[in-house]
C-alpha positions as a Markdown table, in Angstrom:
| # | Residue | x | y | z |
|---|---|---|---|---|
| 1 | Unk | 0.0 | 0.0 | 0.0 |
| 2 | Unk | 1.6 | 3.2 | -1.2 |
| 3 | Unk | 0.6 | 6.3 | 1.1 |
| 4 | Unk | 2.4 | 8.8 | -1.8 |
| 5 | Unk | 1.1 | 7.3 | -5.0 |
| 6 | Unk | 0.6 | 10.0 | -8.4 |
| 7 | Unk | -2.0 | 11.6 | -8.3 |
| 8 | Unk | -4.4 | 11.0 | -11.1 |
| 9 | Unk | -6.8 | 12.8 | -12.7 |
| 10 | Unk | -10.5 | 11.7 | -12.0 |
| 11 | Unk | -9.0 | 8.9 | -9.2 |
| 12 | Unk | -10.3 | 9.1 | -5.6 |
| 13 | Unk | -7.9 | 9.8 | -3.2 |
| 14 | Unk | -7.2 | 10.0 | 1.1 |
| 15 | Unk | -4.9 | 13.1 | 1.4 |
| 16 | Unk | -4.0 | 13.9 | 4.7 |
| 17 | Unk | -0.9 | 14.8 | 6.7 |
| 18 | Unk | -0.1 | 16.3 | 10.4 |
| 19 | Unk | 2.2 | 19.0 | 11.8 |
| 20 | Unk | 6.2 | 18.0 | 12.0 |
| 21 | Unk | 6.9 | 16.7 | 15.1 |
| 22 | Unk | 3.8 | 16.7 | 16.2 |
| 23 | Unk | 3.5 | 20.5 | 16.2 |
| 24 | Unk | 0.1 | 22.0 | 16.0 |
| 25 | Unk | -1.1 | 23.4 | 12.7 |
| 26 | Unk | -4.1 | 25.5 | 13.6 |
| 27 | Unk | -3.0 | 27.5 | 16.9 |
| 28 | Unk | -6.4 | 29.7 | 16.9 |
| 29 | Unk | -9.8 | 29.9 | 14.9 |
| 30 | Unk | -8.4 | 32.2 | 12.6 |
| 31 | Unk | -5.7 | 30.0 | 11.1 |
| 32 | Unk | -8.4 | 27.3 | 9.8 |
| 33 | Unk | -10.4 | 29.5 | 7.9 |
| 34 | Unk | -7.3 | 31.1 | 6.5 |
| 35 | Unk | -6.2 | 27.6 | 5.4 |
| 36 | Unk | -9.0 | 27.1 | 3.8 |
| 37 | Unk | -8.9 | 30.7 | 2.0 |
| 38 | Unk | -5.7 | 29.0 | 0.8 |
| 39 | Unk | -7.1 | 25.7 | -0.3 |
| 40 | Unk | -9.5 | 27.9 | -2.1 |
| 41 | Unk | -6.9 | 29.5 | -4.2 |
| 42 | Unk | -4.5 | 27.2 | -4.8 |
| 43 | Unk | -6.0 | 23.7 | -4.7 |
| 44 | Unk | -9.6 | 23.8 | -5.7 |
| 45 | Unk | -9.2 | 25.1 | -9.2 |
| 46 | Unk | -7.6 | 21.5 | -10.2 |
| 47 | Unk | -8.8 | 19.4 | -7.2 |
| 48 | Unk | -12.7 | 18.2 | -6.7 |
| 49 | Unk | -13.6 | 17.8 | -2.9 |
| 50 | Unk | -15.8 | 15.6 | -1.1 |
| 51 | Unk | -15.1 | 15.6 | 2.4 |
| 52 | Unk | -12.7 | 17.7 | 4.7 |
| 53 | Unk | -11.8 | 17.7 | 8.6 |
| 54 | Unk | -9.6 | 20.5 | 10.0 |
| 55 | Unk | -8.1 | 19.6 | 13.2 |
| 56 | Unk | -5.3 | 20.9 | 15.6 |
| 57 | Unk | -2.5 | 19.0 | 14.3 |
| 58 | Unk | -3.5 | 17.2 | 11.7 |
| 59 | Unk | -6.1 | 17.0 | 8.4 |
| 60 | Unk | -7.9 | 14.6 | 6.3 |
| 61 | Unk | -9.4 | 15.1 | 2.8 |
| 62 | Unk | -11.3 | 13.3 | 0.5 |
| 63 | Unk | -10.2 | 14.9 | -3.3 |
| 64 | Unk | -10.2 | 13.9 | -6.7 |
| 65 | Unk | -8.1 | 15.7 | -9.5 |
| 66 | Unk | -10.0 | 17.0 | -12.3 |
| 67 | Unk | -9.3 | 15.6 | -15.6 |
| 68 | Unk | -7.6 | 17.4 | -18.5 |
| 69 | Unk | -10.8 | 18.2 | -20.4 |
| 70 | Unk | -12.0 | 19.5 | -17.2 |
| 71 | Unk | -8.9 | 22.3 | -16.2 |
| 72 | Unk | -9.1 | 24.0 | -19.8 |
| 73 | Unk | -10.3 | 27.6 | -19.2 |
| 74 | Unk | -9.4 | 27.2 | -15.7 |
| 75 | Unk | -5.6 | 27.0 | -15.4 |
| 76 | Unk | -2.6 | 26.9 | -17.4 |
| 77 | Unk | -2.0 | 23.8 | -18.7 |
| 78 | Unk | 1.2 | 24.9 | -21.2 |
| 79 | Unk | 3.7 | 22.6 | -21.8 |
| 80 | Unk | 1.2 | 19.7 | -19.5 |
| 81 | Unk | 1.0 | 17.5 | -22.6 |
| 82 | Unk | 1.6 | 14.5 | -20.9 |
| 83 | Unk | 0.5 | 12.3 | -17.7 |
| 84 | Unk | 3.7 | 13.2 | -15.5 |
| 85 | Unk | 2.9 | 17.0 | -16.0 |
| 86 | Unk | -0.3 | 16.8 | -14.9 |
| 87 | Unk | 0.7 | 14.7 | -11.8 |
| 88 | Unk | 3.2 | 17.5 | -11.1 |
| 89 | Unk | 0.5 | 19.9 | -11.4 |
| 90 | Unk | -1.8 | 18.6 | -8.8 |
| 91 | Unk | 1.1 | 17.8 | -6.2 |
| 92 | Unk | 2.2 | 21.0 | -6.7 |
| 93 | Unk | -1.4 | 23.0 | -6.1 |
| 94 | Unk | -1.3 | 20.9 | -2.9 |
| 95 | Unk | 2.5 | 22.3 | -1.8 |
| 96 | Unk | 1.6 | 25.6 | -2.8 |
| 97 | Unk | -1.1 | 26.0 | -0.1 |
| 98 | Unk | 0.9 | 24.0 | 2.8 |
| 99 | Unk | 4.2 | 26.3 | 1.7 |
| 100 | Unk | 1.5 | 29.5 | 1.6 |
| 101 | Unk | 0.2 | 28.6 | 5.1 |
| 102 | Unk | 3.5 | 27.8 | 6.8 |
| 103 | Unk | 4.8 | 31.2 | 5.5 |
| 104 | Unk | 2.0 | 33.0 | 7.1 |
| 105 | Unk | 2.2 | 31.1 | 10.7 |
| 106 | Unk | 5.5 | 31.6 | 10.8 |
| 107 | Unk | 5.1 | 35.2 | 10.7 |
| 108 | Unk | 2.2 | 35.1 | 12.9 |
| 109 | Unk | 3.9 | 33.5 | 15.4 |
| 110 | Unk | 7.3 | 34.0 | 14.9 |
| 111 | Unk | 8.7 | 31.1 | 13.8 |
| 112 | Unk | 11.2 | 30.2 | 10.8 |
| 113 | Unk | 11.1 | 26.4 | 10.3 |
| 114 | Unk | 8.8 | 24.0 | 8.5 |
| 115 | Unk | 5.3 | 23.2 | 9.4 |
| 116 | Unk | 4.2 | 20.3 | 7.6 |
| 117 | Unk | 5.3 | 16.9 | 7.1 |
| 118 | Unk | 6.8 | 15.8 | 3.6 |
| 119 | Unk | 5.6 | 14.2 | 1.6 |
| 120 | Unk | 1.9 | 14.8 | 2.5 |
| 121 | Unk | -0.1 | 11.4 | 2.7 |
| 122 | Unk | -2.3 | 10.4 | -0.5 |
| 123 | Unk | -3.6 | 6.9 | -0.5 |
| 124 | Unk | -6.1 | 5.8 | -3.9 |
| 125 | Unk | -9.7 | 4.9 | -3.0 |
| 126 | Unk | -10.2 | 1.5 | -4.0 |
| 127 | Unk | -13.7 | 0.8 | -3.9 |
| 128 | Unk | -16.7 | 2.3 | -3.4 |
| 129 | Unk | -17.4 | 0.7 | -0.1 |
| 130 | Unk | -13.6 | 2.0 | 1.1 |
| 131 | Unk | -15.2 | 5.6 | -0.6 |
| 132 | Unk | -18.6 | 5.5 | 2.1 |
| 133 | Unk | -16.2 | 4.5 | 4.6 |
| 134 | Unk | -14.0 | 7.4 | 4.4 |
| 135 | Unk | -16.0 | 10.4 | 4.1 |
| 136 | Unk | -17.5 | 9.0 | 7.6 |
| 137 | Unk | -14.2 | 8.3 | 8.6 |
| 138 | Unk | -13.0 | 12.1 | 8.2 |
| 139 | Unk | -16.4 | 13.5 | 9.5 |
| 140 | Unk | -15.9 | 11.3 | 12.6 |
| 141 | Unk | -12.4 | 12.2 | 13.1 |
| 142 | Unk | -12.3 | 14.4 | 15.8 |
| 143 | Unk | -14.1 | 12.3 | 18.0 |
| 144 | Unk | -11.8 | 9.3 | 17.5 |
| 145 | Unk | -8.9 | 11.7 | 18.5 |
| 146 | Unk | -11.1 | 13.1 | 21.3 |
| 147 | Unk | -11.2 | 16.4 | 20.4 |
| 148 | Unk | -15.0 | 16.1 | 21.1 |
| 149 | Unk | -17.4 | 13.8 | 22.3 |
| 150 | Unk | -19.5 | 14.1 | 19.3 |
| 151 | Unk | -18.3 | 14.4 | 15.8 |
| 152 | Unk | -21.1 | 16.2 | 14.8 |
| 153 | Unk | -20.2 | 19.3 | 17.3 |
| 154 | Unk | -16.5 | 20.1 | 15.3 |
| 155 | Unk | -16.9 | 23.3 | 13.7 |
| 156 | Unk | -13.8 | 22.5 | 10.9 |
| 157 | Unk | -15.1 | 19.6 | 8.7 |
| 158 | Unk | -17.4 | 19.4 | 5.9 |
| 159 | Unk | -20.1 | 17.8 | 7.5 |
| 160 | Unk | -22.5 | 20.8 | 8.4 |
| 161 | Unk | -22.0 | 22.0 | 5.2 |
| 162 | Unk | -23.1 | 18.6 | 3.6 |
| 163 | Unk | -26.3 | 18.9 | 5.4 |
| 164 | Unk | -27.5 | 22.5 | 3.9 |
| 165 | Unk | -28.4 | 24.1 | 0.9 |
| 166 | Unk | -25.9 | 26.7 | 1.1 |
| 167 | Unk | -23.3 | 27.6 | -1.8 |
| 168 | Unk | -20.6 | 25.2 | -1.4 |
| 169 | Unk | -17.5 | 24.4 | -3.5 |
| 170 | Unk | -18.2 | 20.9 | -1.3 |
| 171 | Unk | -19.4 | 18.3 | -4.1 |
| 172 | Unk | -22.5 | 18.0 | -2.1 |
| 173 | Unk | -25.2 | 16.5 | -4.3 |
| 174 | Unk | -22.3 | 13.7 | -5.3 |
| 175 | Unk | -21.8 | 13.0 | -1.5 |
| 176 | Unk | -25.3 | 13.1 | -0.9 |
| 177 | Unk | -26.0 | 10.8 | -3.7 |
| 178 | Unk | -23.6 | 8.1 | -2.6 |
| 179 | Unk | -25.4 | 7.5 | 0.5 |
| 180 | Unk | -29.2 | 8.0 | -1.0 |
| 181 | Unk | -30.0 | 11.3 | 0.9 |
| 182 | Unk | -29.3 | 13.6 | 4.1 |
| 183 | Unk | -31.2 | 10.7 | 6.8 |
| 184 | Unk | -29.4 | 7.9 | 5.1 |
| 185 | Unk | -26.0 | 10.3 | 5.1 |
| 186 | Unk | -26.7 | 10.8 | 9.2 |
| 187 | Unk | -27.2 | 7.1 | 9.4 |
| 188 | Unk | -24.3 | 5.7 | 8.1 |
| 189 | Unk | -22.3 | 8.3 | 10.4 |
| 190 | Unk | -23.9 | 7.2 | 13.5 |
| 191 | Unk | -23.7 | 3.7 | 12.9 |
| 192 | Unk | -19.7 | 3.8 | 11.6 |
| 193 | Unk | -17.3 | 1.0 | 12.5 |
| 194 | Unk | -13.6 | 2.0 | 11.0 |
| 195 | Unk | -13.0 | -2.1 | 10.8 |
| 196 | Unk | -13.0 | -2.1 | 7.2 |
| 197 | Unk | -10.4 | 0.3 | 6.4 |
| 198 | Unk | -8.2 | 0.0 | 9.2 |
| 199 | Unk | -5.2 | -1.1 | 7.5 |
| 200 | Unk | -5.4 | 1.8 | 5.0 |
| 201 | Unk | -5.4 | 4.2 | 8.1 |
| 202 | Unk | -2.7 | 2.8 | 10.3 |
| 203 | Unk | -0.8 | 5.8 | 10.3 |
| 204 | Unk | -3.4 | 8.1 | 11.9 |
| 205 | Unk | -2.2 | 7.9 | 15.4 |
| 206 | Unk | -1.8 | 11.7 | 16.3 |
């Protein structure tokens, strides 16, 4: 199981990765929402997501790379003729915001050395079951960490958001759809057992 495998375009993937050392990534409320200013910018314009969870020292996504056909208008894709190039492309989107963010804590806080672990963590989806799995699996996260008691009460995931009608850049109708509604969506959170999938997400001990 490769936890740094390409990433390719219109492929599932786990992307996820924690502070160096340990260190905490998001010191106050501010820092998550500029992070995800960041993401915004940099990652979003090549990179289709599903399911997010902020936490203190650590993050999980669910993300797939748009395809070619799907980037033209959007970015520059000049001189990305080829698989490798686009690979590049979405790694880099990703390195951009982490370099981005660690720049601005740094100043915030006064610090001068890196923030993030490298490489960052991206594991392929391999089935649809491992794919229902997940998204509950990120939603739930702060609870298995015990940031909270109840998952539903973490203000930095995506799983509010899933739930209204708000404008999102969240795929929600797509997440929705997987799970055949909201109740059915709620369900499958409530009743989650990480069993399955397990061995794909040994590493998350922080």
């Amino acid at each position: 199981m490769s936890f740094t495998s390409q990433l390719i375009g219109g492929e599932f993937y786990h992307v996820y990765n924690r502070g160096i050392n340990g260190a905490d990534l998001f010191i106050e409320e501010r820092n998550y929402r500029h992070f995800l200013r960041l993401y915004s910018e940099q990652v979003h314009p090549v990179i289709d997501t599903f399911a997010y969870c902020l936490m203190k020292n650590h993050f999980h996504l669910l993300v797939r790379p748009k395809l070619e056909k799907d980037l033209t208008g959007l970015v520059d894709l000049t001189g990305l003729t080829n698989l490798s190039g686009l690979q590049t492309l979405y790694s880099q989107r990703f390195s951009n915001c982490f370099n981005a963010y660690t720049k601005a804590i740094n100043r915030a806080y006064g610090r001068s050395s890196s923030l993030f672990e490298r490489p960052f963590k991206r594991i392929r989806v391999e089935s649809e079951r491992h794919l229902l799995h997940l998204v509950s699996y990120i939603h739930r996260n702060p609870q298995h960490h015990g940031f909270v008691t109840d998952f539903r009460a973490w203000p930095h995931s995506s799983y509010a958001t899933l739930g209204l009608s708000t404008p999102s850049r969240i795929k929600r109708d797509q997440v929705l759809g997987w799970f055949g509604g909201w109740p059915a969506f709620e369900s499958y959170h409530q009743q989650f057992d990480e069993a399955p999938i397990r061995y794909l997400i040994a590493e998350d001990k922080t």
